[in-house]
C-alpha positions in Angstrom: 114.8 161.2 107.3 118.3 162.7 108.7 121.0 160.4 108.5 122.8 162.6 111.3 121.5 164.1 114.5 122.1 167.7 112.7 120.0 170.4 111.7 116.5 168.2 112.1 113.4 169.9 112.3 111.3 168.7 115.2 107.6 169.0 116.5 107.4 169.3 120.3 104.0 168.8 121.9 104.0 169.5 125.6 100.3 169.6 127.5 101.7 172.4 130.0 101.0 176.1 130.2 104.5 177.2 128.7 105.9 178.7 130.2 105.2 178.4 134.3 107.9 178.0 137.0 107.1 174.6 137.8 108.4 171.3 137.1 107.4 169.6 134.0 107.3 173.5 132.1 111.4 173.7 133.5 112.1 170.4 132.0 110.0 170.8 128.4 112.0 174.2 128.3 115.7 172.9 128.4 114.9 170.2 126.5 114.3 172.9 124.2 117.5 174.8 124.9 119.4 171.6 124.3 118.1 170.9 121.2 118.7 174.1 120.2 122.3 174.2 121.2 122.7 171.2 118.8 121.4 173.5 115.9 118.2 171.9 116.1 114.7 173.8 115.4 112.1 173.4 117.6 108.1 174.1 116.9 106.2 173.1 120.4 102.7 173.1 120.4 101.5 173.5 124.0 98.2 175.0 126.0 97.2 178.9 125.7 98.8 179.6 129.0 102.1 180.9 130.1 104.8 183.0 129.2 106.2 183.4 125.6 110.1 182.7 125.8 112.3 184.1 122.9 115.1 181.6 121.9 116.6 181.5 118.4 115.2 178.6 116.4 111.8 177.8 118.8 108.6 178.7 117.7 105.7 178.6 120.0 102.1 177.5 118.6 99.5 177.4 120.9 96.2 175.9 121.0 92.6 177.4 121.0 91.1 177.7 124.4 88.3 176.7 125.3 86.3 179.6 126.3 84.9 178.1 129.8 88.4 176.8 130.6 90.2 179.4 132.0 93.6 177.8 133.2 94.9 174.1 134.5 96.0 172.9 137.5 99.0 170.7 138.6 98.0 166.9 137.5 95.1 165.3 136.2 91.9 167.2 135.7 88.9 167.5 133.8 90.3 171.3 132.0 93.9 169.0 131.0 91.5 166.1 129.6 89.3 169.7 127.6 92.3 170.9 126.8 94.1 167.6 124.9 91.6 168.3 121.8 92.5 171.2 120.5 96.2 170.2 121.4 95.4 167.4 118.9 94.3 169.2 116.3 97.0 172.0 116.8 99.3 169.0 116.1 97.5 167.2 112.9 97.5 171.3 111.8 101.1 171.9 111.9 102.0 168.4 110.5 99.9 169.2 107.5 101.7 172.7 107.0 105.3 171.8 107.4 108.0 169.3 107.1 109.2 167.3 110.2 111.8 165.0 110.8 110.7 164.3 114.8 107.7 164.5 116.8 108.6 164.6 120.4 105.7 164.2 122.9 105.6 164.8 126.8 103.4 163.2 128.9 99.9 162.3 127.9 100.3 164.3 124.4 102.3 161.1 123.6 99.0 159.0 123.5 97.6 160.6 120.2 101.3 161.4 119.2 101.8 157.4 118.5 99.3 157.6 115.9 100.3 160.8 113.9 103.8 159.8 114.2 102.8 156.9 111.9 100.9 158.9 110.0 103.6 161.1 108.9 106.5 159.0 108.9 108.1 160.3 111.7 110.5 159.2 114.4 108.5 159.7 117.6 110.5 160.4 121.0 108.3 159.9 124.2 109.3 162.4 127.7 108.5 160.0 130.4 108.2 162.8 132.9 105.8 160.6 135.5 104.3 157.0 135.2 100.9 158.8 134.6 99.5 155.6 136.5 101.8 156.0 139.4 101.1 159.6 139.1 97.1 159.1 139.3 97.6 157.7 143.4 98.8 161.6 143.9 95.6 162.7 142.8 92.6 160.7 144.9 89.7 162.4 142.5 91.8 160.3 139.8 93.0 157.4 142.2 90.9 155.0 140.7 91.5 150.9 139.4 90.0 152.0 136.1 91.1 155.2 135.2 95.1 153.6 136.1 94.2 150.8 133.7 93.3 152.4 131.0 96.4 155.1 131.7 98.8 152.0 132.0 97.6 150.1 129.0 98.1 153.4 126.9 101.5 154.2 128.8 102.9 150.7 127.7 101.4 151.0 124.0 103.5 154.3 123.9 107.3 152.8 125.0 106.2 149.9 122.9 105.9 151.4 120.1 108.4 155.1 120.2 111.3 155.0 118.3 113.3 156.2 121.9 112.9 157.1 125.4 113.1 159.7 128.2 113.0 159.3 131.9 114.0 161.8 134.5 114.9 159.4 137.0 115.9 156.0 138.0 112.4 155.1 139.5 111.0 155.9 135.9 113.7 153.9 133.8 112.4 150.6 135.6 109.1 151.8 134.5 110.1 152.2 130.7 113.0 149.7 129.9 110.9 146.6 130.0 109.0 148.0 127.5 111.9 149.6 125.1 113.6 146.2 123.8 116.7 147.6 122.1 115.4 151.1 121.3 117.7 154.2 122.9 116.4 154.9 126.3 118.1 158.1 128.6 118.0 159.1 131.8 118.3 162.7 131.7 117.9 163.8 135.3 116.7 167.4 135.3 120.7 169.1 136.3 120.0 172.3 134.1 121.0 175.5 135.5 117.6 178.2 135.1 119.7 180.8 135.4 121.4 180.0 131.9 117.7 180.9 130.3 116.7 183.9 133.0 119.7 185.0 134.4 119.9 186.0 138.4 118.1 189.2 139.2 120.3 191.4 141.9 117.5 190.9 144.0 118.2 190.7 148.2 115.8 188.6 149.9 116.8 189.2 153.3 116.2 193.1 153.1 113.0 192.5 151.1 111.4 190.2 153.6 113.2 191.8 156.9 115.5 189.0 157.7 118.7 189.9 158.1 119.9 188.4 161.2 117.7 185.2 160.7 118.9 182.0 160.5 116.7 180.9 157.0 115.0 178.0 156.6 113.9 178.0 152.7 111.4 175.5 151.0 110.9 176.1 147.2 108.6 174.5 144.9 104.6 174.4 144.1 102.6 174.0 147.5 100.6 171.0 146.3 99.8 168.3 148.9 102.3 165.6 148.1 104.6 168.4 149.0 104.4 167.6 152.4 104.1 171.8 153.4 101.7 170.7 156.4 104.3 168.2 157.7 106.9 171.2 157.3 104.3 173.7 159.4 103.7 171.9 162.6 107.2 170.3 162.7 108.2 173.6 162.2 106.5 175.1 165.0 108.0 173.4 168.3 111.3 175.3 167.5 110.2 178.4 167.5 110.7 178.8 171.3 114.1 176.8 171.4 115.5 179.0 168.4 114.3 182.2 168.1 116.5 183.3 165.7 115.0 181.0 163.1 112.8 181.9 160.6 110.6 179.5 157.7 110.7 181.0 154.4 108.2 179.4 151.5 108.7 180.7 148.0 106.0 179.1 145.7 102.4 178.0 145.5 99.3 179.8 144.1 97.4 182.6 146.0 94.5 180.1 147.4 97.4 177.7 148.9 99.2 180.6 150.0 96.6 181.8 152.1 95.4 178.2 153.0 98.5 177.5 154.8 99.1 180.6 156.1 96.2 179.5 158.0 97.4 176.9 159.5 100.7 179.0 160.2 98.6 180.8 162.0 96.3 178.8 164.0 100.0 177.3 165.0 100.9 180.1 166.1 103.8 181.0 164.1 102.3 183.2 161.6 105.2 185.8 162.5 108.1 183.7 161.9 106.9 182.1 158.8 107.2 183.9 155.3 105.4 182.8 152.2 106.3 184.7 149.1 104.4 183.2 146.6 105.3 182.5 143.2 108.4 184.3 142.3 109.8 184.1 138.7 112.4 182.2 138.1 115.5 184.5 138.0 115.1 185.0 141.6 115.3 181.5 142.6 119.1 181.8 143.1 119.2 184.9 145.1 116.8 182.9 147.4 118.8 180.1 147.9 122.1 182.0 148.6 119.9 183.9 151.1 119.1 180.5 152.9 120.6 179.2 155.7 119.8 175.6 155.1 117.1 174.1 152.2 114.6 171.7 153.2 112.3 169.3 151.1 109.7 167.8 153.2 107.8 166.0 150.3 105.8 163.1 151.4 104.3 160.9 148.7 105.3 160.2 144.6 108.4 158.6 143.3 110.1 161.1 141.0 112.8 163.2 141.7 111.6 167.4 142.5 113.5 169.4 140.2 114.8 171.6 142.7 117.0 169.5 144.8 119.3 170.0 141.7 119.2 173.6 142.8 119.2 172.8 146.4 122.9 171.0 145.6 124.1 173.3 143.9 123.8 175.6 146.0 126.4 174.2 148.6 123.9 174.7 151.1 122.4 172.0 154.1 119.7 170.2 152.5 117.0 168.2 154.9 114.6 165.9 152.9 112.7 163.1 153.8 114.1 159.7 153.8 112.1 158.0 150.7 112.3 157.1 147.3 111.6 160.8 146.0 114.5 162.1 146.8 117.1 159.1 147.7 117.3 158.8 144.0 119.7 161.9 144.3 120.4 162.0 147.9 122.0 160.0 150.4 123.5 160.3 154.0 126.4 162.0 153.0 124.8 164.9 151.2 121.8 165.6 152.7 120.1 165.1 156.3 117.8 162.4 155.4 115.0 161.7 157.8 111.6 160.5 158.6 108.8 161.9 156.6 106.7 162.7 160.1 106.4 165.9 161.9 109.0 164.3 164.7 111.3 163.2 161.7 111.1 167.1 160.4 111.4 168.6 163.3 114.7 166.3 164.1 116.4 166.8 160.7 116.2 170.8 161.4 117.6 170.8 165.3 120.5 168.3 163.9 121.5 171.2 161.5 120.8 174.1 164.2 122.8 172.2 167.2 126.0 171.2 164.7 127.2 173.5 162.3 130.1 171.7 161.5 127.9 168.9 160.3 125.7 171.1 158.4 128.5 172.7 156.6 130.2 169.2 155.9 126.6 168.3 154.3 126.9 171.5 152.6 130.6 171.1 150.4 129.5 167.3 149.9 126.6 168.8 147.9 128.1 171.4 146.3 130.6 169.0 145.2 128.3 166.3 144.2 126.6 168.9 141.5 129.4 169.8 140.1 130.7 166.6 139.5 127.2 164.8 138.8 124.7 167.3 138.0 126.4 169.9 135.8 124.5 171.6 132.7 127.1 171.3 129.9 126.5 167.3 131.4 122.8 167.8 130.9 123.2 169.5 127.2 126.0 166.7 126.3 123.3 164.2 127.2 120.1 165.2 125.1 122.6 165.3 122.2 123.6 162.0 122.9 120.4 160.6 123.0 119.2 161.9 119.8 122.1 161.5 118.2 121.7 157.3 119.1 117.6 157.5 118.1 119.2 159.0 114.8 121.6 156.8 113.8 119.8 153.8 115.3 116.4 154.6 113.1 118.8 155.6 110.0 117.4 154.0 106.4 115.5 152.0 108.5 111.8 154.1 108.2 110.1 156.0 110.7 107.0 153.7 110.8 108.8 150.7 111.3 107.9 149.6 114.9 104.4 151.3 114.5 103.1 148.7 112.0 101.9 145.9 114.6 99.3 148.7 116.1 95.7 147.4 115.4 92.9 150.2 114.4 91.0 149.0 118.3 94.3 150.6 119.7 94.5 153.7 117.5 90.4 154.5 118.5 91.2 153.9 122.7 94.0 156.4 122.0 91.5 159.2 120.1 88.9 158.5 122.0 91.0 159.6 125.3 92.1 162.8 123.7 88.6 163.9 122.9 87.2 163.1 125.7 84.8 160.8 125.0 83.3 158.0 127.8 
């Protein structure tokens, strides 16, 4: 084992298509990048979907698909639980084959990653990207007392037993740090700037979409329920009459959500003054936001923080979010318009910002200023390193199977059994 944080060699195992513009893919991808920019190499085995991003000193491995699975959803599902076995045995494969000083595990790849990393001697960091029990009450197919069990009984086994820690927010650290004794724990908020991977495309979003003398109200993100997009749509729609200069601009979602709330835009009657885009790749998330008159995160259920309010801030722009636990994390009164997460609460935040500029555009240089002091990426990069650099030096002569010992063989088979699938 490395008795430094330089120059390690490290096996990354994320169960995401890699890579797709949403959140967990964003976050496995600069942990990448900072890694890297410690002179790190990377090898991350993920699913068979996505796009292939070229960075000096990452190799992507992918696993064998399934031939009736033809892609995975956002959260739980029954093609993610499929897809976790030849995930595993991609892994075991490229332990065999090479030499490792780290296997780094995100999410539920972290559950069979516990046992290899005792296998093979190595330091194992878990990514606490969600509390996959908390996570389960997103997803009512999932929502059930003995799927969580079995989910938080494997969760704890995992910070018991990692040689160091991950969470992306605060709600996650009180999660994890009951479990992690002395070991390093971080929480490494997800500041990166995108554009340092895909640059900013020249592109001009108000000529593409015919809004040039609209007043922009921009949602980003996946259109996924929890997202609160029907809250957004008929809070939405008693201004249209008050402010006819105003327009609703969506960027994100699949082609079935898409057109399912289009819909509803429709049966609203509003289908002309709302714009849904779609997916859009990642380097033209900035041009979006500088098009945008004010942001707006209406997300109505989970606990962690959506990646893109770090873009949202620094973006100096007027940010309205709901007022919970999601996003005061990040935000607070002075940064953001905080408000109910109801239609009435919605449909509040935006006249606020309409009636008083001059309280929009404070909102907006508090952001703006809040990123740049808070949320930068050379803080983000300086923090990864860090927190290596302590699981290195903490673990040091010590061996990498030391706090895996005191695992019983009942606990190892629960953990296999859960990757393969089996009942």
């Amino acid at each position: 084992m490395k008795t430094n944080a330089k120059g390690l060699r490290i096996l990354m195992v994320a169960p995401q298509p890699f890579f797709r513009a949403r959140g967990t893919p964003f976050s496995v991808l600069h942990r990448i990048r900072a890694l890297i920019a410690e002179g790190h190499e990377v090898d991350l085995v993920t699913y068979p979907f996505g796009e292939d991003i070229a960075m000096p000193g990452l190799r992507i491995v992918r696993c064998w698909r399934p031939p009736w699975v033809g892609d995975v959803r956002i959260g739980p599902s029954i093609g993610k639980l499929v897809l976790d076995a030849p995930l595993y045995l991609a892994t075991t494969r490229m332990l065999r084959r090479n030499t490792y000083d780290v296997l780094h595990s995100h999410e539920e790849a972290a559950f069979f990653c516990v046992r290899l990393a005792r296998r093979y001697k190595l330091l194992h960091v878990y990514d606490m990207h969600s509390s996959l029990p908390q996570q389960l009450t997103n997803f009512s197919s999932y929502n059930l007392k003995p799927i969580q069990a079995v989910f938080g009984w494997l969760e704890r086994r995992v910070l018991e037993t990692c040689h160091g820690v991950i969470t992306i927010c605060p709600d996650l650290a009180t999660v994890a740090v009951p479990y992690c004794d002395d070991k390093p724990h971080a929480m490494i908020e997800n500041t990166a700037d995108d554009a340092q991977v895909f640059g900013d495309d020249d592109g001009k979003p108000r000529v593409s979409y015919k809004l040039e003398d609209k007043t922009i109200i921009l949602y980003t993100g996946t259109l996924e329920t929890y997202q609160g997009i029907d809250l957004l749509l008929h809070a939405y729609a008693p201004l249209c009459d008050d402010y006819p200069q105003v327009h609703l601009l969506l960027a994100g979602g699949t082609p079935a959500q898409v057109e399912k709330y289009r819909d509803m835009a429709d049966a609203l009657g509003t289908a002309q003054r709302v714009t849904f885009v779609g997916s859009v790749h990642p380097a033209s998330i900035q041009q979006l936001l500088e098009a945008a008159n004010m942001l707006i995160s209406p997300r109505c259920r989970g606990t962690n923080t959506p990646l893109k309010i770090y873009g949202y801030l620094r973006s100096a722009k007027p940010i309205i979010a709901t007022d919970l636990a999601t996003h005061t994390q990040v935000l607070d009164h002075t940064i953001a318009e905080l408000v109910a997460p109801t239609e009435q609460g919605l449909g509040e935040g935006m006249r606020r910002l309409l009636d008083d500029p001059s309280h929009a555009a404070r909102l907006a240089a508090s952001a703006g200023a809040r990123a740049a002091a808070d949320y930068s990426d050379d803080g983000y990069l300086a923090r990864v390193a860090a927190f290596y650099r302590q699981v290195i030096d903490k673990n040091a002569g010590s061996g990498a199977t030391a706090l895996h010992e005191s695992t019983d063989g009942a606990a190892d088979e629960l953990a296999q059994s859960t990757i393969r699938g089996e009942q």
